[in-house]
N, C-alpha and C positions, 0 to 999 in steps of 0.2 A: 611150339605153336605160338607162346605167346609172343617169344620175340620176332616171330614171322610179321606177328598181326602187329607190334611196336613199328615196326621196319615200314608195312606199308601205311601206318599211319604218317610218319615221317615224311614217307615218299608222294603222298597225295596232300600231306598241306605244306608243301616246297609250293612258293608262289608261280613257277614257272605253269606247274599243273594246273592250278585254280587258273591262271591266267588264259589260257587255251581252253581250258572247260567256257568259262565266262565270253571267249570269243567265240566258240562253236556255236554254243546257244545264241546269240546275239547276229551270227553270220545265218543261222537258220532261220531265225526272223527276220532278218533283211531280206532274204534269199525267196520267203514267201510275199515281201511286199512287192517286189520285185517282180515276180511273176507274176500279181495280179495285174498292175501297173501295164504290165505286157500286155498278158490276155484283155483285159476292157479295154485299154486305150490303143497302143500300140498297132497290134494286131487287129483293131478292127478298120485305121487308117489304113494298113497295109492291104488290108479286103476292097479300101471305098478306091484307093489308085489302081487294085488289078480291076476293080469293075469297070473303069475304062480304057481298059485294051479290047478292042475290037473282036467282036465273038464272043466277051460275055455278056451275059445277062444283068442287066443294068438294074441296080432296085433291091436285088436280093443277096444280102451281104455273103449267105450260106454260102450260096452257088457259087458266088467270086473266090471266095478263099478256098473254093473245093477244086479249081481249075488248076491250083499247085500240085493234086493228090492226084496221082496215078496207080493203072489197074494194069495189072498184068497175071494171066490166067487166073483170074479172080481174087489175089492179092491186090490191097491197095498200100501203095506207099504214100505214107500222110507228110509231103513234104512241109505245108504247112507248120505244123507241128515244131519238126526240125530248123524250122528259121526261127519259130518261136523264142524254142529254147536258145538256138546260139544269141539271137539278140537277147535274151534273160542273160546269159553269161556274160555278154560284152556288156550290159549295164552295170552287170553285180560287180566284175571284175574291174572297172572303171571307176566306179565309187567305192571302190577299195581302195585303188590306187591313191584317187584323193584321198581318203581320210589318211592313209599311211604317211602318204607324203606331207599332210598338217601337220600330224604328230613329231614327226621329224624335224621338220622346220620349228616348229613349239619346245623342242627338246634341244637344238640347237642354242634358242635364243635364252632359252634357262642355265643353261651351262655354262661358268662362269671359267673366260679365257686363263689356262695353268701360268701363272705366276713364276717367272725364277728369279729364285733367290742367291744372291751370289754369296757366297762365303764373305767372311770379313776377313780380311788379310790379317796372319797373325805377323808378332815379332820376327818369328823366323824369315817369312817373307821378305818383310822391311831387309830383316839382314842378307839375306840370299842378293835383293835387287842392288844393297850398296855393293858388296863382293863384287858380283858381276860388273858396275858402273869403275870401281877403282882397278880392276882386271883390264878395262876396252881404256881405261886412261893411262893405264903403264905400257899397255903394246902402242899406246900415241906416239909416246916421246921417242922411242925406241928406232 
């Protein structure tokens, strides 16, 4: 048992872990500014442009955003809702993109370009290159 509980200590303070925990939480707070953002602002633009489609009711923001929700045998489907949320995910998932794509680009420019280093020719070399040079000057004369 105890080396069970050794093992998942290990395994939960491996930074990968913390790292993902530290973003959940932080993507969970985004994720509610994000939908509030939507519901007051977003979505109530989206109520004041369907109040002027023809055959709503002008004035009352309720009514207009209710004119997306339909009934069917006493079922309403809250379309409403459903644009809500997918415009919540195309923000959330948008401003993910950017931040990612900072990070990357910030991580690029830290990264310092891999260096090569050539070997230093030793003596052998030297000797190899004369061999070879006096070998190409005896097949000359020949």
């Amino acid at each position: 048992m105890k080396k069970m509980l050794g093992e998942f200590k290990e395994f939960i303070m491996k930074g990968d872990v913390l790292d993902l925990a530290v973003g959940v939480v932080i993507g969970s707070a985004f994720t509610a500014i994000v939908g509030k953002v939507v519901e007051g602002l977003i979505t109530p633009l989206v109520g004041l442009v369907i109040s002027f489609i023809p055959g709503t009711k002008n004035g009352n923001l309720e009514d207009s955003l209710n004119i997306l929700d339909v009934k069917v045998n006493g079922v309403t489907f809250q379309f409403g809702d459903v644009i809500s949320a997918i415009i919540t995910f195309l923000i959330t998932g948008f401003v993910l993109f950017l931040v990612v794509r900072t990070a990357n680009r910030a991580k690029k420019i830290h990264e310092k370009p891999a260096v090569i280093v050539e070997a230093a020719p030793t003596s052998e070399d030297y000797l190899a290159e004369i061999r070879d040079l006096l070998k190409a000057q005896s097949t000359d004369k020949k």
